[in-house]
KEBATI-40350 format. One record per residue (C-alpha): residue in one letter; residue number from 0; x, y, z. Coordinates in steps of 0.05 Angstrom, whole numbers, plus 5000, padded with zeros to 4 digits. Layout:
REM KEBATI-40350
r type->a; seq->NUM; px->X; py->Y; pz->Z
...
REM end
This chain:
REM KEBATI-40350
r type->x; seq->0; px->4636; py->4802; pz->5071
r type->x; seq->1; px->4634; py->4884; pz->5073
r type->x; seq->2; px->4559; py->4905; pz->5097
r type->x; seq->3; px->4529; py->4974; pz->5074
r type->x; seq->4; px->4487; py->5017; pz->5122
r type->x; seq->5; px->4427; py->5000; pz->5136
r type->x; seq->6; px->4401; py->5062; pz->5167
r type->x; seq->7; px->4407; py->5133; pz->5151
r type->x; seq->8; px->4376; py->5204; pz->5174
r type->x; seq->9; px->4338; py->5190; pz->5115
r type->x; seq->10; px->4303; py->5125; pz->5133
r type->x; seq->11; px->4320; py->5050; pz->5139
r type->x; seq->12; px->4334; py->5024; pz->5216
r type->x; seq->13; px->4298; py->5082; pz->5248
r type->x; seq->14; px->4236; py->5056; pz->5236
r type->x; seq->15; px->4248; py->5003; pz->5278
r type->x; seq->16; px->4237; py->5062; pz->5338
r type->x; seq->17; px->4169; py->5087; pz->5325
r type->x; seq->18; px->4164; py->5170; pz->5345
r type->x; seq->19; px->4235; py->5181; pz->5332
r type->x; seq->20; px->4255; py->5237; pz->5292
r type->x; seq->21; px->4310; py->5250; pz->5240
r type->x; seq->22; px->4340; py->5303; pz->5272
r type->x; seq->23; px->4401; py->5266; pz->5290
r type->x; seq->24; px->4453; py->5246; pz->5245
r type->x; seq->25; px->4510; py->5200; pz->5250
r type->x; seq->26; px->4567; py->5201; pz->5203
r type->x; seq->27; px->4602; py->5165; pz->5177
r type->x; seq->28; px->4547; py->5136; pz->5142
r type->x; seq->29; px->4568; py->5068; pz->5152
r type->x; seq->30; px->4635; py->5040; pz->5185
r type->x; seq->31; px->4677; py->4978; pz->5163
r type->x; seq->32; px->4737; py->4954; pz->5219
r type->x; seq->33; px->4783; py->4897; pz->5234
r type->x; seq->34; px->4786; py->4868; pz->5297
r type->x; seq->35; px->4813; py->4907; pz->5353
r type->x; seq->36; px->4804; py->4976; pz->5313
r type->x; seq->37; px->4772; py->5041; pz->5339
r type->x; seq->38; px->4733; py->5090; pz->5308
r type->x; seq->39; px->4698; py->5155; pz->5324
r type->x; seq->40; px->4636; py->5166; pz->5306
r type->x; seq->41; px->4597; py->5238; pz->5309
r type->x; seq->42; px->4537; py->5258; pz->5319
r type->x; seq->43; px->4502; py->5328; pz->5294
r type->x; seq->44; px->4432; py->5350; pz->5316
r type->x; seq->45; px->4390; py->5388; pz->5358
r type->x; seq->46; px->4424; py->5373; pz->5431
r type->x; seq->47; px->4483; py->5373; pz->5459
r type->x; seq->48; px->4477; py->5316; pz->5494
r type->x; seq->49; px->4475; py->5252; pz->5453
r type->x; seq->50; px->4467; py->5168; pz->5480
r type->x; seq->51; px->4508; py->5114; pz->5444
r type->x; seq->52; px->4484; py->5046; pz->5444
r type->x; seq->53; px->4518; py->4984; pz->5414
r type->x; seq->54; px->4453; py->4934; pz->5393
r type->x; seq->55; px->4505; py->4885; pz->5401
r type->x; seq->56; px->4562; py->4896; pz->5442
r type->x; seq->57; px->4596; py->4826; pz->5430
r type->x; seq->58; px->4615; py->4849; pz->5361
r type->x; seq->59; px->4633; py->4925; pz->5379
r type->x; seq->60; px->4627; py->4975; pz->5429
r type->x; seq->61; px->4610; py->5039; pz->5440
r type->x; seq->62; px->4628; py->5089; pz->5485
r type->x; seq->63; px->4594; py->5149; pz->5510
r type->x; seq->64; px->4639; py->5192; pz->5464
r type->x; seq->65; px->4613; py->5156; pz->5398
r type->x; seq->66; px->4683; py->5118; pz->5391
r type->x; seq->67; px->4672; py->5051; pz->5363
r type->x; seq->68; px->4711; py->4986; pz->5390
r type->x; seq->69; px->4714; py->4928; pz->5338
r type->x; seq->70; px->4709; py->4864; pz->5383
r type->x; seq->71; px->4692; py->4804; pz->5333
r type->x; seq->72; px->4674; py->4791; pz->5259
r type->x; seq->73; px->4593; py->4805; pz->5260
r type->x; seq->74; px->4552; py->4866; pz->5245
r type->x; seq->75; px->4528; py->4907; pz->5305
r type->x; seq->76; px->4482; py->4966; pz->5299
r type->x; seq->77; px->4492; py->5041; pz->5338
r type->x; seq->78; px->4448; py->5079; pz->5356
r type->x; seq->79; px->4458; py->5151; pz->5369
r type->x; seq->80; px->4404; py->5182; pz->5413
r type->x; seq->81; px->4389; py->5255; pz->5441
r type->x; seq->82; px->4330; py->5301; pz->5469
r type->x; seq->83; px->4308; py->5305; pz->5533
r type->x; seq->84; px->4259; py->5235; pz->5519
r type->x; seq->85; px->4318; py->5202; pz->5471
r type->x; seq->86; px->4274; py->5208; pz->5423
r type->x; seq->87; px->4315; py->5233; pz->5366
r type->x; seq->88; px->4357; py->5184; pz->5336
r type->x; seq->89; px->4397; py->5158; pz->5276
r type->x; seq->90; px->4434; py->5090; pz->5270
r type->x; seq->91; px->4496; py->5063; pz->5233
r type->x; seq->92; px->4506; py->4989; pz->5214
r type->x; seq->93; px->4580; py->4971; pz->5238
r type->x; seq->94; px->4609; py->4912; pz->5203
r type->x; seq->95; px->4672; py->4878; pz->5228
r type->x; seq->96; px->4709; py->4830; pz->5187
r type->x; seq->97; px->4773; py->4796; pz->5185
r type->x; seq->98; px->4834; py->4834; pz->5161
r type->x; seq->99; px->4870; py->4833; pz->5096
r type->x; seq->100; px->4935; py->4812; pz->5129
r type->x; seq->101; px->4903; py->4747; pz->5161
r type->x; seq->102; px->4860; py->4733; pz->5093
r type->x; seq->103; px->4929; py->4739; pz->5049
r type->x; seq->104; px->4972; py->4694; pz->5102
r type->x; seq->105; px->4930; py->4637; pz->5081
r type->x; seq->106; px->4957; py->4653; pz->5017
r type->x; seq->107; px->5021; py->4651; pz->5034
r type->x; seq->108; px->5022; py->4722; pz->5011
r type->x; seq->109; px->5044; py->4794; pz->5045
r type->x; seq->110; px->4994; py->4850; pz->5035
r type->x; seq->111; px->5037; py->4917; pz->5038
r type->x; seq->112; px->5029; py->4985; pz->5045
r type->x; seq->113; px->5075; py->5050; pz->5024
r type->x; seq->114; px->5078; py->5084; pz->5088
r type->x; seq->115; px->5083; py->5166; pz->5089
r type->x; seq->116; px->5120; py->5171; pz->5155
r type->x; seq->117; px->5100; py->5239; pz->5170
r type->x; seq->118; px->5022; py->5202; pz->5180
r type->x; seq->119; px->5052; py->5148; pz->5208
r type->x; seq->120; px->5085; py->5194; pz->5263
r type->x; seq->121; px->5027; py->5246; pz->5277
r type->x; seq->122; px->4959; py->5206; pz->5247
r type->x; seq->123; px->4928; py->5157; pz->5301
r type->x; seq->124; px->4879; py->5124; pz->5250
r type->x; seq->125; px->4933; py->5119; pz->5198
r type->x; seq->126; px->4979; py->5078; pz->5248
r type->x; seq->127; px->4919; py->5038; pz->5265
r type->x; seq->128; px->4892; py->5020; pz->5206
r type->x; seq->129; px->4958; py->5007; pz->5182
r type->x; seq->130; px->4978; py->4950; pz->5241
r type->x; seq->131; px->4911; py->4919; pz->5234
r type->x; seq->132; px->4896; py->4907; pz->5157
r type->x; seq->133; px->4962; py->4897; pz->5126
r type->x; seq->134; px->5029; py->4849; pz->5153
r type->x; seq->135; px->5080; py->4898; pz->5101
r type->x; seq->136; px->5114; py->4958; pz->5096
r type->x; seq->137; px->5148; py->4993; pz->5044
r type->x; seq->138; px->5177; py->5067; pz->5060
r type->x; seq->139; px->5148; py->5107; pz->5013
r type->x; seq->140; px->5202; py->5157; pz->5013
r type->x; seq->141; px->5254; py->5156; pz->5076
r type->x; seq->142; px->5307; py->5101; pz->5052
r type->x; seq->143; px->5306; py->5143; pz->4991
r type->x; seq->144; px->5373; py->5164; pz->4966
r type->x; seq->145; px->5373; py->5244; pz->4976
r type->x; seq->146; px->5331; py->5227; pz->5049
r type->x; seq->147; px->5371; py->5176; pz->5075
r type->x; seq->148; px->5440; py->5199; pz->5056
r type->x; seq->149; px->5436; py->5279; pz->5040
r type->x; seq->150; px->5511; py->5291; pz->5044
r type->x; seq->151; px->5569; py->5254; pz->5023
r type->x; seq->152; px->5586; py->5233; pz->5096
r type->x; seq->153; px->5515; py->5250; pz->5127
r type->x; seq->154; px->5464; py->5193; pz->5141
r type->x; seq->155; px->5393; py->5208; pz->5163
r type->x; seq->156; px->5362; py->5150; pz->5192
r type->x; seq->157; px->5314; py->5172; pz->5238
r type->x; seq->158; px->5245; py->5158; pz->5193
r type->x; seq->159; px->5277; py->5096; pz->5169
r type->x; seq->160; px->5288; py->5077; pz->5237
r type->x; seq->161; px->5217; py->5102; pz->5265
r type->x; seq->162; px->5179; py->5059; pz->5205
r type->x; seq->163; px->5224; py->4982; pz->5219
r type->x; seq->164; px->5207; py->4997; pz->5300
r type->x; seq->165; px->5139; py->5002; pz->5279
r type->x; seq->166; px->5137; py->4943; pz->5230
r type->x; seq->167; px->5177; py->4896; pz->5288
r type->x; seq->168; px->5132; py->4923; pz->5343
r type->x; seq->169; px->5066; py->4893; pz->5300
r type->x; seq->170; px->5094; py->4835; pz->5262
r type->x; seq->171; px->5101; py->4863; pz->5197
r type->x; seq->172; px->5153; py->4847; pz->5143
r type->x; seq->173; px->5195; py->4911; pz->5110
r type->x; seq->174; px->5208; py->4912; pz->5030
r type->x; seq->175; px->5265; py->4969; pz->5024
r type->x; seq->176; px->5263; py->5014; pz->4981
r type->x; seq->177; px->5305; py->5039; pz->4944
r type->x; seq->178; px->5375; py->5028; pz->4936
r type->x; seq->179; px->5392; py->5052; pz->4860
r type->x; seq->180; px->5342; py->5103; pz->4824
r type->x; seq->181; px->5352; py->5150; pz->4779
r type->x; seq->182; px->5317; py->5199; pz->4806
r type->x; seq->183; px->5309; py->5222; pz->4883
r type->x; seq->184; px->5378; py->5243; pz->4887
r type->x; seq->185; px->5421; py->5296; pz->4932
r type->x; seq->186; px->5453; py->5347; pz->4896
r type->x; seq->187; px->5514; py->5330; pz->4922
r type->x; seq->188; px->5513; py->5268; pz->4873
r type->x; seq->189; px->5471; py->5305; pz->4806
r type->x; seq->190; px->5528; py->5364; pz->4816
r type->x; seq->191; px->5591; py->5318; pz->4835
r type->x; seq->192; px->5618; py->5309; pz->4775
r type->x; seq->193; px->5639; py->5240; pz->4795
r type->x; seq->194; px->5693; py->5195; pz->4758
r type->x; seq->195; px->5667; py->5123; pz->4744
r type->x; seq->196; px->5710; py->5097; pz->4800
r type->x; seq->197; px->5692; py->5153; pz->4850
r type->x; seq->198; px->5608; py->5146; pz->4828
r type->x; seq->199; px->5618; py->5072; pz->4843
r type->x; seq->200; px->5651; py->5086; pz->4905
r type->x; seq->201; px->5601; py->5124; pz->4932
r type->x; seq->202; px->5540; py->5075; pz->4906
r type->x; seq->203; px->5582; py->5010; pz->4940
r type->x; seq->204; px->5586; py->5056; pz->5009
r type->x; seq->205; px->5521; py->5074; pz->5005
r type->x; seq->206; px->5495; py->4997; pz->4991
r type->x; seq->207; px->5546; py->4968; pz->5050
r type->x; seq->208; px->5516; py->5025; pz->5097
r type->x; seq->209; px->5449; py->5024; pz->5089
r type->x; seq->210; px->5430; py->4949; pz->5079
r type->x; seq->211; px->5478; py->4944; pz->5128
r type->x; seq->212; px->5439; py->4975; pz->5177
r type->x; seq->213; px->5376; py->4936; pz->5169
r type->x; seq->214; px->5413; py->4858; pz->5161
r type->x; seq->215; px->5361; py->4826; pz->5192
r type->x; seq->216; px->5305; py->4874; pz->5194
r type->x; seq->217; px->5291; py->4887; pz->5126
r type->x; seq->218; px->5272; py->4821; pz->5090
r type->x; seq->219; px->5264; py->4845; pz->5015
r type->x; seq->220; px->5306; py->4901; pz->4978
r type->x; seq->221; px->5283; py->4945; pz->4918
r type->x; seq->222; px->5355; py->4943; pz->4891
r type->x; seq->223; px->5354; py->4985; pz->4827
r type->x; seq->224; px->5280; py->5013; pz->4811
r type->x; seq->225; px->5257; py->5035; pz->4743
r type->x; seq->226; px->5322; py->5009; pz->4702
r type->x; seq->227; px->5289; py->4992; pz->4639
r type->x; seq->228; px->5274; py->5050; pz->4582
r type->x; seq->229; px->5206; py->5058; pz->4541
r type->x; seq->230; px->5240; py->5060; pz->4486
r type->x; seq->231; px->5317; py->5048; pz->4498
r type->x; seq->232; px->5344; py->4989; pz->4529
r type->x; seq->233; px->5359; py->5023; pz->4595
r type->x; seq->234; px->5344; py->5090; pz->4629
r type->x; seq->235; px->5382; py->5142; pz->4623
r type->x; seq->236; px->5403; py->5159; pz->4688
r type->x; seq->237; px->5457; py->5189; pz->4715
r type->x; seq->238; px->5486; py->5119; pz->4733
r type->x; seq->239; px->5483; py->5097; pz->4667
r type->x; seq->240; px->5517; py->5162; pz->4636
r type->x; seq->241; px->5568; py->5159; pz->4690
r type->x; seq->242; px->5582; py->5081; pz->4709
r type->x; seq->243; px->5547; py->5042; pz->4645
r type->x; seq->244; px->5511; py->4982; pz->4655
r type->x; seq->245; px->5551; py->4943; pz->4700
r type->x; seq->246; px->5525; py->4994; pz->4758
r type->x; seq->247; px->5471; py->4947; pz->4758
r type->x; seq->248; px->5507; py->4885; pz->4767
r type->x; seq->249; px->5553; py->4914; pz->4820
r type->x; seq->250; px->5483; py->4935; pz->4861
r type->x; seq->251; px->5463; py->4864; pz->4872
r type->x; seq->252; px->5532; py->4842; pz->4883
r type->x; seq->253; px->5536; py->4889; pz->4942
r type->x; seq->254; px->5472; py->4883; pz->4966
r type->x; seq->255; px->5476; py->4807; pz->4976
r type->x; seq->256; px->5541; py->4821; pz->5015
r type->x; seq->257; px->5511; py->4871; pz->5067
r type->x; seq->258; px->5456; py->4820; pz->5081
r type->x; seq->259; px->5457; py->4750; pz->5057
r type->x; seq->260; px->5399; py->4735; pz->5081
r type->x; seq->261; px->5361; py->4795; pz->5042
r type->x; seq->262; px->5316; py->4769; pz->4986
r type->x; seq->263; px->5335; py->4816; pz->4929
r type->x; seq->264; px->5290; py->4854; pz->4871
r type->x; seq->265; px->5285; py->4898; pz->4816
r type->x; seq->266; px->5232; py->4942; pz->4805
r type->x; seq->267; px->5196; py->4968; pz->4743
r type->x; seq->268; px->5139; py->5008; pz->4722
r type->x; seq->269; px->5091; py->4998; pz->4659
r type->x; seq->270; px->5122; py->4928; pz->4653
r type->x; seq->271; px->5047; py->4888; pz->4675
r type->x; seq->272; px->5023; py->4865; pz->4618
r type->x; seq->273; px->5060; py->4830; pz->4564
r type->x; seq->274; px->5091; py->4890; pz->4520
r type->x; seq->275; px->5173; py->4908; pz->4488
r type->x; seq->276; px->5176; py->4938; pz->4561
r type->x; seq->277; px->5165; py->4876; pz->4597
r type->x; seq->278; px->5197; py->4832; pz->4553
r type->x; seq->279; px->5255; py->4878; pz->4554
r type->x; seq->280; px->5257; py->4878; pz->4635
r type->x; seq->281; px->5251; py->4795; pz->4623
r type->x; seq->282; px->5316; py->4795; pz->4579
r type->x; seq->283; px->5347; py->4839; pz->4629
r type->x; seq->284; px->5346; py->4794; pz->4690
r type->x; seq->285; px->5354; py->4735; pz->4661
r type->x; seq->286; px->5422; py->4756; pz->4637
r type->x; seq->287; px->5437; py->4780; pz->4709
r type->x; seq->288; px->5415; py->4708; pz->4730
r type->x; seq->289; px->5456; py->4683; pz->4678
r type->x; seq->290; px->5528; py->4720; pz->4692
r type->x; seq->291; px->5516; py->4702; pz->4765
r type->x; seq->292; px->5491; py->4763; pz->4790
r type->x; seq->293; px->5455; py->4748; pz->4855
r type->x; seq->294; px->5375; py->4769; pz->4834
r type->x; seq->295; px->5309; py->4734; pz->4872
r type->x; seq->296; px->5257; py->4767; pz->4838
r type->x; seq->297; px->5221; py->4824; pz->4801
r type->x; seq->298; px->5174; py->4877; pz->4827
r type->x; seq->299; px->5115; py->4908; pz->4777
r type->x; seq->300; px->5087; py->4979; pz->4795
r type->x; seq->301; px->5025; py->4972; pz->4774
r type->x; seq->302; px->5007; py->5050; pz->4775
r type->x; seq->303; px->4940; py->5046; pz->4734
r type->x; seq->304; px->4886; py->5092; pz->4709
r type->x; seq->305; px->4825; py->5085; pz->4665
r type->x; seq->306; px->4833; py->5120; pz->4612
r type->x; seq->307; px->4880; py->5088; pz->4566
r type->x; seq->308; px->4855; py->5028; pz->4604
r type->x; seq->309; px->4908; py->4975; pz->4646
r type->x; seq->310; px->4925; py->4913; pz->4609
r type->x; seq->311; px->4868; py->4857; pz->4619
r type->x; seq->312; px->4869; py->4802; pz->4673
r type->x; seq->313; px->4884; py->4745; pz->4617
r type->x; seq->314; px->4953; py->4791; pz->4599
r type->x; seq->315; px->4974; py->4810; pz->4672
r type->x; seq->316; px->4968; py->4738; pz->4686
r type->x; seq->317; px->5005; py->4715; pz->4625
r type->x; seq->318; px->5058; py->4762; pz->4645
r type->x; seq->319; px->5079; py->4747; pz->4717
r type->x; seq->320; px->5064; py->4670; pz->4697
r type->x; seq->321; px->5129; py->4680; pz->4650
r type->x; seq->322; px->5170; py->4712; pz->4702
r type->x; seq->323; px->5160; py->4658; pz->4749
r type->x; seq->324; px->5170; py->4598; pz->4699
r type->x; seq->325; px->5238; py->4636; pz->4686
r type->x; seq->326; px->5248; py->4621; pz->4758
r type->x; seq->327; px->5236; py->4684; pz->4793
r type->x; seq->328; px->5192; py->4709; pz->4857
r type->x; seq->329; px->5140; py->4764; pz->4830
r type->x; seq->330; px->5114; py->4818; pz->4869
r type->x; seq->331; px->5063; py->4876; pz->4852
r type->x; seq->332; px->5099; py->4930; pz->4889
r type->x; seq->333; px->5063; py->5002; pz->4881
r type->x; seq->334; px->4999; py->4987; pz->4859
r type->x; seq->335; px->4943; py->5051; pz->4851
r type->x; seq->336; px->4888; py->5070; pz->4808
r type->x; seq->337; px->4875; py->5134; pz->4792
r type->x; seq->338; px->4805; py->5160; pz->4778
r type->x; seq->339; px->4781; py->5230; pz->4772
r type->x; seq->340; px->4746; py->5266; pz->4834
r type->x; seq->341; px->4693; py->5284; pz->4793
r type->x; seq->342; px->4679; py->5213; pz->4752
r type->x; seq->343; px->4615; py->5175; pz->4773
r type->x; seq->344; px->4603; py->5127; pz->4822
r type->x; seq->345; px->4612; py->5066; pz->4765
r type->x; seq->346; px->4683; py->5087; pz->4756
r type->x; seq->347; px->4696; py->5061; pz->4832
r type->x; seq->348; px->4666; py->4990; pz->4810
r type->x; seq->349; px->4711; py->4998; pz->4755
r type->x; seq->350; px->4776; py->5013; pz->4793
r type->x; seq->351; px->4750; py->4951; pz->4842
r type->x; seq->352; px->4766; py->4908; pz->4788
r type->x; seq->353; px->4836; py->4931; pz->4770
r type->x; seq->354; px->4849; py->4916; pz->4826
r type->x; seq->355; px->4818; py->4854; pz->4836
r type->x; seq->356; px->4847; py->4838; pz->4759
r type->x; seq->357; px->4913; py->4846; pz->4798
r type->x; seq->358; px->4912; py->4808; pz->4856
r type->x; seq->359; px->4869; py->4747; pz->4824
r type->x; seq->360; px->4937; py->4752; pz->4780
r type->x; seq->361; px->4988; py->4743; pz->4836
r type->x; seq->362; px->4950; py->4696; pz->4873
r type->x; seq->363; px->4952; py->4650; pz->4804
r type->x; seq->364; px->5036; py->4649; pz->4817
r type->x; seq->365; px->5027; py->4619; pz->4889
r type->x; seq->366; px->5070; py->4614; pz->4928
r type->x; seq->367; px->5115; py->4656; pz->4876
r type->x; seq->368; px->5075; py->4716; pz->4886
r type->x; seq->369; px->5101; py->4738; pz->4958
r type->x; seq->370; px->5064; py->4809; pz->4963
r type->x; seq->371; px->5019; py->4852; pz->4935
r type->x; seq->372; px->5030; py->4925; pz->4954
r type->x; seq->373; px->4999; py->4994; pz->4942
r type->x; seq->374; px->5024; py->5060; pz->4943
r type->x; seq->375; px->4986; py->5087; pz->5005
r type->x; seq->376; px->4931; py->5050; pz->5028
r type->x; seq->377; px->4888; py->5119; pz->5041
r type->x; seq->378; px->4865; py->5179; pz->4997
r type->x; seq->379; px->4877; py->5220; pz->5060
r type->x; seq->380; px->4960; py->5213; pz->5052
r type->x; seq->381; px->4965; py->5193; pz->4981
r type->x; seq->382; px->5011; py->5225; pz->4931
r type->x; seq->383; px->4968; py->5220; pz->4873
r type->x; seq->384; px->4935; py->5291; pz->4885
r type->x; seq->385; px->5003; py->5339; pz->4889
r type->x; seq->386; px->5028; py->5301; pz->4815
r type->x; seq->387; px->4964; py->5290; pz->4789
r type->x; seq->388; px->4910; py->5345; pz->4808
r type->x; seq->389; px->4853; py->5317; pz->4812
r type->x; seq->390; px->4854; py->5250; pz->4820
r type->x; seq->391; px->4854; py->5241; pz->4893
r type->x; seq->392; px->4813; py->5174; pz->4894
r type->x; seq->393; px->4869; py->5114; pz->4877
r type->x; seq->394; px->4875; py->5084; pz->4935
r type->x; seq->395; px->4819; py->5027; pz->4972
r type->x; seq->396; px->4800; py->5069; pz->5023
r type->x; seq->397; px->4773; py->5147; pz->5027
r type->x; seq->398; px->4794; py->5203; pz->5071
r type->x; seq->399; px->4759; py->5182; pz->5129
r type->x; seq->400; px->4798; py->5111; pz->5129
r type->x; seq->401; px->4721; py->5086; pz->5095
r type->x; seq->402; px->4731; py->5030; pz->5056
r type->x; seq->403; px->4714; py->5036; pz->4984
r type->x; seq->404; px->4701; py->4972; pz->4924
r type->x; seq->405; px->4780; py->4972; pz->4909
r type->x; seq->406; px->4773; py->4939; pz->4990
r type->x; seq->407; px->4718; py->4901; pz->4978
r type->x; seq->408; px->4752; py->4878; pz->4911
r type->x; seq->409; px->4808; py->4852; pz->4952
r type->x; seq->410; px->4772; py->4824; pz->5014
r type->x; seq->411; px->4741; py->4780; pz->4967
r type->x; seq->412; px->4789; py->4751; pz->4925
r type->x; seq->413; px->4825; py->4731; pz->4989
r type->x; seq->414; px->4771; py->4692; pz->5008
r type->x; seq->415; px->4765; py->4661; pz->4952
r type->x; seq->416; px->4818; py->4596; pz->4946
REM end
């Protein structure tokens, strides 16, 4: 289970140490880590020179630069001390506990992650974090159409590239993503001015080279994302206007040739609950299914706020039971809850059980359920804040890599049968 602090500059632990004073102060206030994760620790006060102590070093150490060393599950207690007698102090409860990833494999389920390569390439906490809680990676935005292939004979695979190395190098699956949008498109396609033949040309190139690539590396495929309309049968997207419907069909047909092996998905948003949108997206793929069209399974978004609140746990439970006794794998691909910066401290309790809603949902359609994903894992590299100002607090844990309920949410369900 997650422990709180139990000391503060304000009181708690410190009393344990008669004399001391409150003139030092550690922060974070309180520190939650996996095994085998480090984390630095400060220190702020009247001298320069401060002491760490672990209380119980078996469980984590410290060294004399305040940085933390998770060693086993357990709580162990640091104290920072300074003055010329050590007599000013503060202390910090450290709790280690088991990973998500190791929780969800008993489940037979993947725990992903979005990753923002740019914090994968230049954030040390973000990479760690990353390897240690979760055993999935989706790119959040590098096998993206107008990234990966920016000019009609011009692939850029580098991030791609970077994020499967890193995946391989600490045993975590890859979920592609995405091979067919609508949106997130070079302007060498939106100003083309493509024939039908040429348009599906270049989308059966682009299929054959990029799953191509990865045969083998990347397990699951986001083949065409956010197909379905609100209020139209399907999207208008330029695919639609340019190929029709059968664009769709084609995707999966050349995606299962590139890699055989490649479990194979479509992926929609506000389709969670049971609604004409879901029911729609239902119809969809099981007339792919039925003409033949090579389709595993069906991805749900699952970008949630508040207010207008996220369908209830009975209804996203009714919903992906439906979807899997019409014989397909779920997954909850993008998950995030947005809150406001400003809301009070009840609306985190509140986002801890959307997500828990979520998950407890999934984990219903086991072994059908393969992975539960959100959209960032941090609200230090989120994406929520640049579309929606504001609400920078979706994600399960903070800006300093602190986790919040939403974590708690999880780490508890998962240890629950």
């Amino acid at each position: 289970m997650i422990l709180a602090v139990v000391g503060t500059a304000c009181g708690g632990p410190t009393a344990a140490f008669p004399g001391y004073a409150h003139d030092v102060v550690v922060s974070p206030q309180r520190a939650t880590l996996a095994p085998g994760d480090t984390f630095r620790l400060t220190a702020t006060g009247p001298t320069r020179t401060i002491t760490w102590t672990s209380l119980n070093g078996g469980v984590a150490t410290v060294d004399s630069f305040g940085t933390v060393r998770a060693v086993t599950l357990g709580v162990a207690l640091i104290v920072a001390a300074g003055g010329e007698s050590g007599n000013l102090a503060d202390t910090v409860t450290v709790a280690v506990d088991p990973p998500l990833r190791s929780l969800a494999s008993a489940h037979h389920l993947l725990v992903g992650v979005a990753v923002d390569v740019n914090a994968l390439h230049n954030d040390p906490l973000y990479r760690q974090k990353l390897a240690s809680e979760y055993s999935s990676v989706t790119p959040e935005w590098v096998m993206k159409f107008s990234t990966i292939h920016p000019g009609p004979n011009q692939y850029a695979f580098d991030g791609a590239d970077s994020l499967v190395s890193f995946a391989q190098a600490n045993g975590m699956a890859v979920h592609g993503h995405t091979l067919v949008w609508g949106e997130a498109l070079p302007s060498w396609i939106t100003a083309g001015k493509f024939t039908r033949d040429q348009l599906l040309q270049v989308l059966r190139d682009h299929i054959a080279t990029v799953v191509g690539r990865y045969r083998g590396k990347v397990a699951t495929w986001d083949v065409v994302n956010e197909v379905v309309g609100d209020t139209t049968p399907l999207r208008n997207t330029l695919w639609l206007q340019v190929i029709g419907p059968a664009y769709i069909d084609s995707a999966f047909v050349w995606a299962r040739r590139a890699d055989p092996g490649a479990k194979l998905y479509l992926n929609e948003t506000h389709a969670e609950g049971i609604n004409a949108k879901s029911t729609a997206t239902l119809t969809l793929v099981q007339g792919l299914r039925a003409r033949g069209i090579p389709i595993d399974g069906v991805g749900f978004q699952a970008h949630f706020t508040l207010t207008p609140p996220p369908p209830t746990a009975a209804d996203l439970a009714a919903n992906l039971a439906r979807f899997v006794n019409a014989g397909f794998d779920v997954r909850v691909s993008e998950m995030d809850v947005r809150i406001a910066d400003a809301a009070q401290a009840s609306a985190l309790d509140q986002q801890a059980a959307v997500y828990h809603d979520m998950l407890d949902a999934c984990l219903r359609e086991s072994p059908h359920c393969v992975a539960f994903t959100t959209w960032g894992f941090t609200d230090r590299h989120s994406w929520i804040p640049k579309f929606y100002p504001g609400y920078g607090r979706a994600l399960p844990f903070d800006d300093s890599y602190q986790s919040k309920p939403a974590y708690t949410a999880l780490l508890t369900r998962l240890q629950q049968p």
